[in-house]
GUMAR-572822 format. One record per atom (N, C-alpha, C, O): x, y, z; residue in three letters. Coordinates in steps of 0.001 Angstrom, whole numbers, padded with zeros to 6 digits, always signed. Atoms other than C-alpha are relative to their C-alpha. Example, Ala and Ser with C-alpha at 12.3 -4.5 7.8 and 13.67 -1.06 7.14 Angstrom:
+000890-001190+000000ALA
+012300-004500+007800ALA
+000900+001200+000000ALA
+001936+001181+000665ALA
-000820-001190-000060SER
+013670-001060+007140SER
-000770+001090+000730SER
-000261+002198+000899SER
//
This chain:
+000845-001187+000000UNK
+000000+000000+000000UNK
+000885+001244+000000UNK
+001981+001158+000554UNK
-000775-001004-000016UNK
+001233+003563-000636UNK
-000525+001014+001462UNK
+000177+002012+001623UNK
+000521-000535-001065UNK
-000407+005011+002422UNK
-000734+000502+000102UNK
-000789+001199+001116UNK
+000941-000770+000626UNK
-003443+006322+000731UNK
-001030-000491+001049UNK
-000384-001274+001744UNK
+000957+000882-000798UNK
-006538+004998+002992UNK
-000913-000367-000936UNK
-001449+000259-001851UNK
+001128+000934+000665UNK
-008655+002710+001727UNK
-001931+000644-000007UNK
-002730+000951+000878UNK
+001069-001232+000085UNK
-011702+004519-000175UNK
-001130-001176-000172UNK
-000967-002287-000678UNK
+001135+001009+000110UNK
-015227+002926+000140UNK
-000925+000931-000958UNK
-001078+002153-000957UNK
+001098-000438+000642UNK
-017835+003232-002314UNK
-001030-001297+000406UNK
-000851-002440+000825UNK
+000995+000846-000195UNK
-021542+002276-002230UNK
-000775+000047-001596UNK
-000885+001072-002268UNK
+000916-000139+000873UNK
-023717+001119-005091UNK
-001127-000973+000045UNK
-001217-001828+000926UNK
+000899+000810+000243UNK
-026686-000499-006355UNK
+000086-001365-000807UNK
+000687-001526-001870UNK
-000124+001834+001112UNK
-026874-004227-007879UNK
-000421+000778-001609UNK
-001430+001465-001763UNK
+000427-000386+001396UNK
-026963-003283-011698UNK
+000611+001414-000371UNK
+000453+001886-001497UNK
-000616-001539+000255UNK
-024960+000391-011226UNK
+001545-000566-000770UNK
+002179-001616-000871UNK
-001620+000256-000057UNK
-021677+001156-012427UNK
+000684+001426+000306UNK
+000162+002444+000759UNK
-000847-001431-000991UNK
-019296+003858-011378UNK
+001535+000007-000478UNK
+002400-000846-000275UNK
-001358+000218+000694UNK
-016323+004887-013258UNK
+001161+000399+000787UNK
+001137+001553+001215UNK
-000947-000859-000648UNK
-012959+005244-011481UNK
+001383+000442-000650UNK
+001915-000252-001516UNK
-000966-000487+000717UNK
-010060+007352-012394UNK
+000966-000236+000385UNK
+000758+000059+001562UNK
-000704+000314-000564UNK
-007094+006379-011481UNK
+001280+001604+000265UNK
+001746+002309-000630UNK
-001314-000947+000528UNK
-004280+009042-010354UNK
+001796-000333+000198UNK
+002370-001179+000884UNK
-001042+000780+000184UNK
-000929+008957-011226UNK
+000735+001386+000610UNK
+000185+002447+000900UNK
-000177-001253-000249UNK
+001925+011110-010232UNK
+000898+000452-001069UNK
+001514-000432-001665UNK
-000416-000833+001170UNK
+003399+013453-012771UNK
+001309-000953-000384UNK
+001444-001277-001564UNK
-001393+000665+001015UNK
+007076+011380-013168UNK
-000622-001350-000270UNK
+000345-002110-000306UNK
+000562+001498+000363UNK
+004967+007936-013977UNK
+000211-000232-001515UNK
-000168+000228-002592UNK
-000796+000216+001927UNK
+006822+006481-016899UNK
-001326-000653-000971UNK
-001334-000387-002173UNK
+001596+000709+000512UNK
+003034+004444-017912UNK
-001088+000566+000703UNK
-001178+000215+001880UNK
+001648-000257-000792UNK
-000275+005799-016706UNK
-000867-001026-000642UNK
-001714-000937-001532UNK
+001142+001136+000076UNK
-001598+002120-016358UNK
-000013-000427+000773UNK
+001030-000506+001422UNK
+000194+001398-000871UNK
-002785-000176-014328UNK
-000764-000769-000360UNK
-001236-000647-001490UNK
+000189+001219+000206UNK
-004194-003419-013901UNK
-000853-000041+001591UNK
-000363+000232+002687UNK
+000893+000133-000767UNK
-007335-004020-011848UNK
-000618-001538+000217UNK
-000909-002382-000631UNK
+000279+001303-000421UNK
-008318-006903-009825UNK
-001136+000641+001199UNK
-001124+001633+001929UNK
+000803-000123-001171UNK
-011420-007517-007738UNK
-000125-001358+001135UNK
+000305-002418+000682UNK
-000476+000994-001384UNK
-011432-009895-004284UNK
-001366-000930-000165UNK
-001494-002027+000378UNK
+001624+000876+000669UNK
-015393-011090-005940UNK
-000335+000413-001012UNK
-001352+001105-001040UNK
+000930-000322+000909UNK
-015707-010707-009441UNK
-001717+000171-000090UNK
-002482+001078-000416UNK
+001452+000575-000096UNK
-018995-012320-009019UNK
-000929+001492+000812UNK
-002109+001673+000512UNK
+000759-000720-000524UNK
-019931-009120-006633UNK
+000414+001115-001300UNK
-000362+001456-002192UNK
+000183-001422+001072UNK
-018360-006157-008854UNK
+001477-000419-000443UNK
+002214-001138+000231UNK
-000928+000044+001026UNK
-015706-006178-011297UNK
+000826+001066-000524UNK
+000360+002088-000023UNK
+000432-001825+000790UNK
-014064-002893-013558UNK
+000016-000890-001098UNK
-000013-002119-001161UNK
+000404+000917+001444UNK
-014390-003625-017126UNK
+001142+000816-000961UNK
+001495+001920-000548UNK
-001035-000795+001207UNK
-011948-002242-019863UNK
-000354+001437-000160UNK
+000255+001875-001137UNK
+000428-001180+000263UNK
-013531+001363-019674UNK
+000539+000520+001349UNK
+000730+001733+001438UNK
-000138-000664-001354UNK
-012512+001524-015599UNK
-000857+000305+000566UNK
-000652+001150+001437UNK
+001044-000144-000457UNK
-015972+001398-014787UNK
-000256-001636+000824UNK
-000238-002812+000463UNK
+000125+001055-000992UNK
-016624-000423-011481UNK
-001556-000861-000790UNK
-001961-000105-001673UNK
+001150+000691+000310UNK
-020166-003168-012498UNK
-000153-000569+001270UNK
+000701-001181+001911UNK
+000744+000756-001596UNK
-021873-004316-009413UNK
-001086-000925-000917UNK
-001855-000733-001859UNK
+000964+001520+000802UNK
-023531-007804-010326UNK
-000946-000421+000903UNK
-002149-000594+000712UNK
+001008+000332-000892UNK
-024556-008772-007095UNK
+000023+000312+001369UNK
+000890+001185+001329UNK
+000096-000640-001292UNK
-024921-007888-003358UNK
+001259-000977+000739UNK
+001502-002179+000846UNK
-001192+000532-000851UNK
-021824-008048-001324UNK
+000781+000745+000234UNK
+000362+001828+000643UNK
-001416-000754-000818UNK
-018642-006667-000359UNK
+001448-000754-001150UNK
+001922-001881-001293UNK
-001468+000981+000925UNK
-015486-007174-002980UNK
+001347+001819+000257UNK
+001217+003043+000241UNK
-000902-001348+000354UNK
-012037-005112-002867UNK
+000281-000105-001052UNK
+000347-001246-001508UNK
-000270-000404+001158UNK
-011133-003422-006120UNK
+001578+000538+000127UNK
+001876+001587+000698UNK
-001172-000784-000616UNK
-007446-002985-005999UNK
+001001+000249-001744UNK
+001219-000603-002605UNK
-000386-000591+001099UNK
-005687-000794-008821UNK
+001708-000348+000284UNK
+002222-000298+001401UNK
-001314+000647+000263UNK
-002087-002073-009808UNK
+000967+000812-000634UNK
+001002+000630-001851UNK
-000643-000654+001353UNK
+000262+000170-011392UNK
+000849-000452-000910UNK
+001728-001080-000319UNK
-000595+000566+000863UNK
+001880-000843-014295UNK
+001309+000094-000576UNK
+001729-000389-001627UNK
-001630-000863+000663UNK
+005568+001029-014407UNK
+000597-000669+001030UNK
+001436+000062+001557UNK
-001329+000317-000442UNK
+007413-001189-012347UNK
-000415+000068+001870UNK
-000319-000934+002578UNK
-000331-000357-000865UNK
+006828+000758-009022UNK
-000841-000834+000837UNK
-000639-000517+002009UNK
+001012+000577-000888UNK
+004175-001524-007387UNK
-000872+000494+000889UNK
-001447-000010+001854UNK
+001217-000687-001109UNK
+002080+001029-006009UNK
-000791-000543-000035UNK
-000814-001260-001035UNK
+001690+000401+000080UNK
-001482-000038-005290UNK
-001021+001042+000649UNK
-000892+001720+001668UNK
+000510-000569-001055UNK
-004128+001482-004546UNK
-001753-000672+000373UNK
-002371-001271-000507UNK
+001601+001275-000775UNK
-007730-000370-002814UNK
-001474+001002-000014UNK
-001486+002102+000539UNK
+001527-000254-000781UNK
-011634+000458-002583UNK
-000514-000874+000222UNK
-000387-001698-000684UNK
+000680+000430-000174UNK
-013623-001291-001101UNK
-001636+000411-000576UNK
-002216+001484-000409UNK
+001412-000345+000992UNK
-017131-001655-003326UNK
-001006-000611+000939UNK
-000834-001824+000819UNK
+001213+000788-000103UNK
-020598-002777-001152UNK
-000866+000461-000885UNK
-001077+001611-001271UNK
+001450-000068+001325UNK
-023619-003733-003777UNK
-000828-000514+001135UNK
-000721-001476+001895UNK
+001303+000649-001012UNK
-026821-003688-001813UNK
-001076-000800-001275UNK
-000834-001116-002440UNK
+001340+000105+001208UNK
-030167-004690-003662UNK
-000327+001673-000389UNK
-000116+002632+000353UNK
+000443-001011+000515UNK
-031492-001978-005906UNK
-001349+000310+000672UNK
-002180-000598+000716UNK
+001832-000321-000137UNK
-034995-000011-004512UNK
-000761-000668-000974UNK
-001985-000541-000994UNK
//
């Protein structure tokens, strides 16, 4: 972890929610590589948009891709939709 605190988002079963990733200005790649702890609850998708599938609790943790191994984490809960 870079010492960032771990950011929570909330959504609905069926939302999605795009996240941006930031980088810092000397970053030789502005990429990463996203993994979630329950696909099955929410996912991101090739656009960087979180998908909530189903009700639960998954971490979303962003990877950077230049080497330096930063990471950085949210935690996603999907309730049921109203």
């Amino acid at each position: 972890e870079d010492g960032n605190e771990v950011k929570r988002l909330a959504l609905q079963r069926g939302d999605r929610f795009r996240l941006t990733p930031e980088f810092n200005g000397d970053a030789a790649l502005k990429a990463v590589r996203w993994t979630s702890s329950k696909p099955a609850v929410a996912y991101v998708d090739g656009n960087n948009d979180v998908n909530a599938l189903s009700t639960g609790t998954a971490r979303i943790t962003a990877t950077a891709l230049d080497g330096s191994k930063k990471k950085a984490t949210v935690i996603v809960t999907v309730t049921e939709a109203d």
